[in-house]
C-alpha positions as CSV (number, residue, x, y, z in Angstrom):
1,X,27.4,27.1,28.9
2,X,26.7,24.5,31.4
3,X,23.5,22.3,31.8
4,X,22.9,23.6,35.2
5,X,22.9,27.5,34.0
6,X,20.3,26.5,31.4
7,X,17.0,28.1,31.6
8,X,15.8,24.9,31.2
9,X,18.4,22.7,32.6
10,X,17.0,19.1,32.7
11,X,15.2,18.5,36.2
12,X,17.1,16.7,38.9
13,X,14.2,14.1,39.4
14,X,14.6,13.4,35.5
15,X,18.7,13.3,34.9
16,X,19.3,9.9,36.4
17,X,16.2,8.5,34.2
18,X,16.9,9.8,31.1
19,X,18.3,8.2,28.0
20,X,22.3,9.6,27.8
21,X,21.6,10.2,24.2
22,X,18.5,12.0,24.3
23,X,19.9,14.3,27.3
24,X,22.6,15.5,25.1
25,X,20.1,16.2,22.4
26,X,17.7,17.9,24.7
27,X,20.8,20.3,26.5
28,X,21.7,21.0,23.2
29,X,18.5,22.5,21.4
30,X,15.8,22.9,24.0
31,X,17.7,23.5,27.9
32,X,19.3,27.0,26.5
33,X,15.9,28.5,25.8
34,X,12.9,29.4,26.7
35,X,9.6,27.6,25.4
36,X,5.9,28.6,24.9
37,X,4.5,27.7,27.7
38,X,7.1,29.9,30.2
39,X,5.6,33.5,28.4
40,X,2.1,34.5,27.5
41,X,-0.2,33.6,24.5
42,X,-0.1,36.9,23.3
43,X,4.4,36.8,24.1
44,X,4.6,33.7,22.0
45,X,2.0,34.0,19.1
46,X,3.4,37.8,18.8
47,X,6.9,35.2,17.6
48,X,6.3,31.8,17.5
49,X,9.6,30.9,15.6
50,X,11.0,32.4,19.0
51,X,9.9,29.5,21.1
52,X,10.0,27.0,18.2
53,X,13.0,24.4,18.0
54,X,14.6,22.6,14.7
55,X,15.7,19.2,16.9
56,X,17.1,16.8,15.1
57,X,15.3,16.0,12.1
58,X,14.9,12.8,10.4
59,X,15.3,11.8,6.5
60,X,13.1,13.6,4.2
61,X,13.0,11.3,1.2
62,X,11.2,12.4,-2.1
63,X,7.6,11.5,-3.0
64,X,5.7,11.4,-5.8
65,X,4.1,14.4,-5.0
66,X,2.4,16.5,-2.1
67,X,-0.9,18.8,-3.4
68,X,-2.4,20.8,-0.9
69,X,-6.2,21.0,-0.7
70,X,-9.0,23.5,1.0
71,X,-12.0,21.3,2.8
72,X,-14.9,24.0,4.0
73,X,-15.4,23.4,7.5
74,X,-18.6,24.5,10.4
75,X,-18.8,25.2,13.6
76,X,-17.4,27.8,13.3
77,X,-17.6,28.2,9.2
78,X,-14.1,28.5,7.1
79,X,-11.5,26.1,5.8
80,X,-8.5,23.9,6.8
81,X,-5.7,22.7,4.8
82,X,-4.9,18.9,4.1
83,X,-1.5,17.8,2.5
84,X,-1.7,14.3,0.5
85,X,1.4,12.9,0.0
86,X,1.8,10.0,-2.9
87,X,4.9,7.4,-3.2
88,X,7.2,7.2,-6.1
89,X,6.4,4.2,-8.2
90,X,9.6,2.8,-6.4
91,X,7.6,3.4,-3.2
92,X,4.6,1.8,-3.9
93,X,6.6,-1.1,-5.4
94,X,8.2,-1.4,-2.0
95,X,5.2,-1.9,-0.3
96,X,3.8,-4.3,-2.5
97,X,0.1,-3.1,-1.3
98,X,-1.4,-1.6,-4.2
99,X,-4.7,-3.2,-5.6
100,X,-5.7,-4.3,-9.0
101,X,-7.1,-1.2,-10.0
102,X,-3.8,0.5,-8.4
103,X,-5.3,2.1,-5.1
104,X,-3.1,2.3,-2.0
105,X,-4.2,2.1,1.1
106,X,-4.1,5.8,3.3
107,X,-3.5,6.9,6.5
108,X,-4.6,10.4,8.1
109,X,-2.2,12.3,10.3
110,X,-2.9,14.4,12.9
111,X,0.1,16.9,14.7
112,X,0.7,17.5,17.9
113,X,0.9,20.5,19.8
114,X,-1.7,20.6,22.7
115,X,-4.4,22.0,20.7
116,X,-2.6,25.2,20.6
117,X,0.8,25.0,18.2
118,X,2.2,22.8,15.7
119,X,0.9,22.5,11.7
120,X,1.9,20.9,8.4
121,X,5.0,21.0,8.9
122,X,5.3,19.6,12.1
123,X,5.7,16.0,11.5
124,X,6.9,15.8,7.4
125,X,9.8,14.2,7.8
126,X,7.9,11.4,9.3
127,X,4.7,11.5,6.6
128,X,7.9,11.0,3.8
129,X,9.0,8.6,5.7
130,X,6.0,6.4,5.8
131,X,4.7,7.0,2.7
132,X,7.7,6.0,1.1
133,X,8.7,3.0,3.2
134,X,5.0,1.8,3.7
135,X,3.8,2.7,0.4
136,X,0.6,4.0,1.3
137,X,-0.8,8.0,0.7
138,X,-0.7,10.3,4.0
139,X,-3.1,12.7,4.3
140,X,-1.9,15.3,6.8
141,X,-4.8,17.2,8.3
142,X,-4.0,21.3,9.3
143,X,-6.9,21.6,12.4
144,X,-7.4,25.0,13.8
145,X,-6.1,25.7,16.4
146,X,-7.1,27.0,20.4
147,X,-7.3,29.7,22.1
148,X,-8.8,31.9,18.7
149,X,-10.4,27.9,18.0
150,X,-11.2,25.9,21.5
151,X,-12.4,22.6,22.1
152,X,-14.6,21.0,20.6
153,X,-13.3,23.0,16.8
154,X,-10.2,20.8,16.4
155,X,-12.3,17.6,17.1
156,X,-14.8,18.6,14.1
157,X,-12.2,19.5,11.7
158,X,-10.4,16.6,12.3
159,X,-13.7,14.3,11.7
160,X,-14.6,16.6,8.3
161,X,-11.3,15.9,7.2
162,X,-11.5,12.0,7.6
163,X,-14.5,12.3,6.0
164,X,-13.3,14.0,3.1
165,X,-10.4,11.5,3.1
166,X,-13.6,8.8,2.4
167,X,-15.2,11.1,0.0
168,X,-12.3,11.8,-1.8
169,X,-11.0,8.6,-1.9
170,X,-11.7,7.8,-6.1
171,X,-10.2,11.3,-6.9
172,X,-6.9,10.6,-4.6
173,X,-6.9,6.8,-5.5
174,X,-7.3,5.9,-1.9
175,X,-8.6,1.8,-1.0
176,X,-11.2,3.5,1.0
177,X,-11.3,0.0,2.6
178,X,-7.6,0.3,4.3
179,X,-7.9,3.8,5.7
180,X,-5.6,4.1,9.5
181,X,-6.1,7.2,11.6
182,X,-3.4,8.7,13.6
183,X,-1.2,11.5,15.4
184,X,1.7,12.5,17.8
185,X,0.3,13.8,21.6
186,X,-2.5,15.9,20.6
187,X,-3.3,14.7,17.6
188,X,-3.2,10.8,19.5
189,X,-6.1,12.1,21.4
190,X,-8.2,13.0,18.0
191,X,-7.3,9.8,16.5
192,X,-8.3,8.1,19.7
193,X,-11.9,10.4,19.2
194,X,-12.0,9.6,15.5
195,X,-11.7,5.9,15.8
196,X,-14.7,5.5,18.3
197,X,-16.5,8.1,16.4
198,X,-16.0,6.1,13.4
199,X,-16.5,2.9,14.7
200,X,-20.5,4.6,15.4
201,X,-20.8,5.7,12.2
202,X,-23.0,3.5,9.9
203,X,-21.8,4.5,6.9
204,X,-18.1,4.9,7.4
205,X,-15.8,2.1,6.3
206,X,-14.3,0.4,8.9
207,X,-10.8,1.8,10.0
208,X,-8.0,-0.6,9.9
209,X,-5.7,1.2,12.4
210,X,-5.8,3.9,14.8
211,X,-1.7,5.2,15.9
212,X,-1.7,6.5,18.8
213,X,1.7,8.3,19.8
214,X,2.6,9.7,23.4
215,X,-1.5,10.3,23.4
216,X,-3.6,12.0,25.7
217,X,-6.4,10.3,26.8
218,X,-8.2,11.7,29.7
219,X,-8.6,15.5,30.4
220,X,-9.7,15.4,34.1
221,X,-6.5,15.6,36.5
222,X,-4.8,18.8,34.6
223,X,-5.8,21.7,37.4
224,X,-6.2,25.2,36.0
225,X,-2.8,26.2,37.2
226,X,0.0,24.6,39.5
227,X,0.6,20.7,40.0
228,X,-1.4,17.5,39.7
229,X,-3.5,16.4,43.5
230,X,-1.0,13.6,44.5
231,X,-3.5,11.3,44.7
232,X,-4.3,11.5,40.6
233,X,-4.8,7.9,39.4
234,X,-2.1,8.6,36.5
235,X,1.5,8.5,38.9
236,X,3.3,9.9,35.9
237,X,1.7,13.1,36.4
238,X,3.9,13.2,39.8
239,X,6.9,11.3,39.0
240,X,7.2,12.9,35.8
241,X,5.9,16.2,36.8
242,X,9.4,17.9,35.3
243,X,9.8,16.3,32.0
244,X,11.8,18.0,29.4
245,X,9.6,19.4,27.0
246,X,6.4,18.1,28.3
247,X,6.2,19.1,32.3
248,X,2.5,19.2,34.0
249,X,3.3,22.9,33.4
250,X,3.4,23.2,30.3
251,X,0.0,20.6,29.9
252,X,-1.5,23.6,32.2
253,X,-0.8,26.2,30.0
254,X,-2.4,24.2,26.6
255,X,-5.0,23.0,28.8
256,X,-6.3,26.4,29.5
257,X,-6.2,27.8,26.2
258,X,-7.5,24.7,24.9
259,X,-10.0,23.9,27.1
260,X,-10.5,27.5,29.2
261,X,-10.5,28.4,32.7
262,X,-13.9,28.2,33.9
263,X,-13.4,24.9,36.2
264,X,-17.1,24.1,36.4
265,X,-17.3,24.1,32.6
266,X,-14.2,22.4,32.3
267,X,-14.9,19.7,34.5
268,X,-18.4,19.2,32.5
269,X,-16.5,18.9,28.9
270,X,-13.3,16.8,30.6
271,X,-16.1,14.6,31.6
272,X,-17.2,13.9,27.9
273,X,-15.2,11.2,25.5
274,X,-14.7,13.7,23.0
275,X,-12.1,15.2,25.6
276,X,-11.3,12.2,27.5
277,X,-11.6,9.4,25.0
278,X,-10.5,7.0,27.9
279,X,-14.0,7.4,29.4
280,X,-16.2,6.5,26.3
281,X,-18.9,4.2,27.5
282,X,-17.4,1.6,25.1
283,X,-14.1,0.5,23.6
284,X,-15.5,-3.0,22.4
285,X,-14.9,-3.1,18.4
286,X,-12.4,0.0,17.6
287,X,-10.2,-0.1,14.8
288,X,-6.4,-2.0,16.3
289,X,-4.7,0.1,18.1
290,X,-0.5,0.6,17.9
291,X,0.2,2.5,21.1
292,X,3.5,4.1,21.1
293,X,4.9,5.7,24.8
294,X,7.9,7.9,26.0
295,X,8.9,6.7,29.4
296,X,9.6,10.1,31.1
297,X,6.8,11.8,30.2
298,X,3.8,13.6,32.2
299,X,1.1,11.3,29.5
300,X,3.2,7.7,30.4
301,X,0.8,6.2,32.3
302,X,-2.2,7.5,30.5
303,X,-0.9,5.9,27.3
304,X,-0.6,2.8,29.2
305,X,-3.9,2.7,31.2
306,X,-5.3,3.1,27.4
307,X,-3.5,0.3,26.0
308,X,-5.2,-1.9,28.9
309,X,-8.6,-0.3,28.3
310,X,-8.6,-1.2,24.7
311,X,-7.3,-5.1,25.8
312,X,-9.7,-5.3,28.5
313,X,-12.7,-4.5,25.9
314,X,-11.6,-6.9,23.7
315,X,-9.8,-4.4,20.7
316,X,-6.5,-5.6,19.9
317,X,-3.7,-3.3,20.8
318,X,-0.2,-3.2,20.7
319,X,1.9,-1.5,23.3
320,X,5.5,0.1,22.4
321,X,7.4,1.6,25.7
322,X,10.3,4.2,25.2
323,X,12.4,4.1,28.1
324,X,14.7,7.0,29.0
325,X,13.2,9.3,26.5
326,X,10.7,13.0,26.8
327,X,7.6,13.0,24.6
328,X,8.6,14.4,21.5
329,X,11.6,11.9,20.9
330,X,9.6,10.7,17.7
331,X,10.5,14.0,16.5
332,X,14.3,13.5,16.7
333,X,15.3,10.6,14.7
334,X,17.8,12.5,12.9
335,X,19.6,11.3,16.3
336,X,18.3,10.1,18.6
337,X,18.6,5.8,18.1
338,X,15.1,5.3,19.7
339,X,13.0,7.8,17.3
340,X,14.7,5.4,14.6
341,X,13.4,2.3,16.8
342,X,10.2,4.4,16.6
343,X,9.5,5.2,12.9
344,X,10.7,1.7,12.3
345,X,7.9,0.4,14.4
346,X,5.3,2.5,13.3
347,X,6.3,1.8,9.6
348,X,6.1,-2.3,10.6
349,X,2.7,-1.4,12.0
350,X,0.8,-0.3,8.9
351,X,2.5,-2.8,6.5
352,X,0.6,-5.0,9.0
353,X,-2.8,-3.3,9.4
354,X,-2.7,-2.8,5.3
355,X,-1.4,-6.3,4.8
356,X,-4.4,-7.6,6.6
């Protein structure tokens, strides 16, 4: 089958820009079929393995061990799921980080998925990965997820979970003093909530890292249904309006499920740093920030303007630009040579922030 009778052939304002490498991978898995944001809610949660793509995997190394553990949530009440992954002895040797009284230091993930999909399992080859190479524990936080759990339910999860990570710490053998906070996409955009959230909370260690991957950062510009007004301050939103795997479409269709459809409302909560943590009234004193962007992607430039919003406030960040590549090239490192620059990277960035 050709790329051009794709149902998702790769756009024709895209092909030129694109990485050769990650083209191929994308025509391969992705272009033949159709993804979740092209049917209904109800179409894709009725078979979500139907719209959900195996691309490329990375290594999946052995660990010590993963346990699974329940935290009671509010708002509404129930329970989410955390994984904790611990290094081999080898592991932990490699990193060389583990204190007298043989505490690593721990970093808590948060998946992607636009509020809407994704879980556990979404990025575990990339939690082995780390905790192996890094020698630290990951504790992978399970949110709930929109439209049956809207905003603001993923954000307070996510902040019960980190502090249960704090809590827990003695039990889990955590150096509650080297804690890093992070995601992919959505889950950038809660760690980018968590780490001011955290920064205001008195009794909270202070964070030593917030990893922010192809984040979203500001809610305001994504209209309730076609494209982006062209005078939107973020210009990937128009250049990059046809990404693979992440067009302004398909940010539309998490958007509303995520967010809803009542624009007045919308426009109320987009307005509000727990949505848009790009407009908090202050980014002076956050945790270090390691910024990591996919060059042809609808979130480029927020990711960017970010990265300068943290400088500009004086919080140390560090900026990593993908060229050629769609937003969930982290995912595909079991090919693609830049998600292997990119785990790299983010490995050499907490050895640094734990090394500290």
């Amino acid at each position: 089958m050709s790329q051009a009778s794709h149902i998702n052939a790769l756009h024709p304002s895209v092909v030129d820009r694109l990485d050769p490498q990650f083209s191929k991978i994308f025509t391969q898995y992705q272009a033949p079929k159709l993804q979740a944001h092209q049917v209904t809610y109800e179409e894709y949660n009725a078979n979500r393995s139907k719209y959900t793509f195996s691309i490329a995997p990375g290594p999946y190394p052995s660990v010590r061990s993963i346990q699974l553990y329940k935290i009671p949530v509010s708002a509404p009440p129930g329970e989410i799921s955390v994984q904790v992954y611990h290094p081999t002895g080898d592991g932990a040797a490699n990193g060389a980080l583990k204190t007298a009284d043989g505490k690593l230091p721990a970093h808590v993930n948060y998946h992607g998925g636009g509020f809407v999909i994704g879980g556990l399992q979404s990025d575990e080859s990339w939690c082995r990965q780390v905790c192996q190479a890094v020698g630290c524990i990951i504790v992978n936080v399970d949110y709930r997820l929109a439209p049956e759990f809207p905003h603001p339910v993923s954000l307070t999860d996510s902040w019960t979970a980190l502090k249960w990570t704090f809590a827990s710490a003695e039990k889990l053998g955590i150096d509650a003093s080297r804690v890093s906070v992070g995601g992919l996409s959505a889950g950038g955009q809660l760690a980018a909530v968590l780490a001011l959230l955290a920064r205001d909370e008195p009794d909270m260690p202070n964070l030593v890292l917030q990893m922010l991957v192809v984040p979203l950062v500001d809610t305001r510009f994504i209209p309730t249904q076609g494209s982006c007004d062209k005078d939107v301050p973020y210009r990937s939103y128009i250049e990059n309006e046809f990404a693979p795997c992440l067009p302004v479409a398909r940010l539309v269709w998490f958007f509303n499920l995520w967010l809803g459809t009542d624009v007045v409302k919308r426009k109320k909560v987009s307005e509000d740093f727990r949505a848009s943590p790009i407009l908090a009234s202050s980014h002076a004193n956050l945790a270090p920030a390691s910024i990591h962007v996919a060059g042809i992607d609808s979130l480029t430039s927020e990711g960017i303007a970010y990265h300068e919003t943290l400088v500009k406030a004086g919080t140390k960040s560090q900026l990593n630009v993908y060229d050629g590549v769609g937003h969930p090239f982290g995912h595909w490192d079991g090919e693609l040579d830049k998600a292997k620059e990119f785990v790299q990277d983010t490995i050499a960035a907490l050895k640094k922030a734990y090394s500290v």
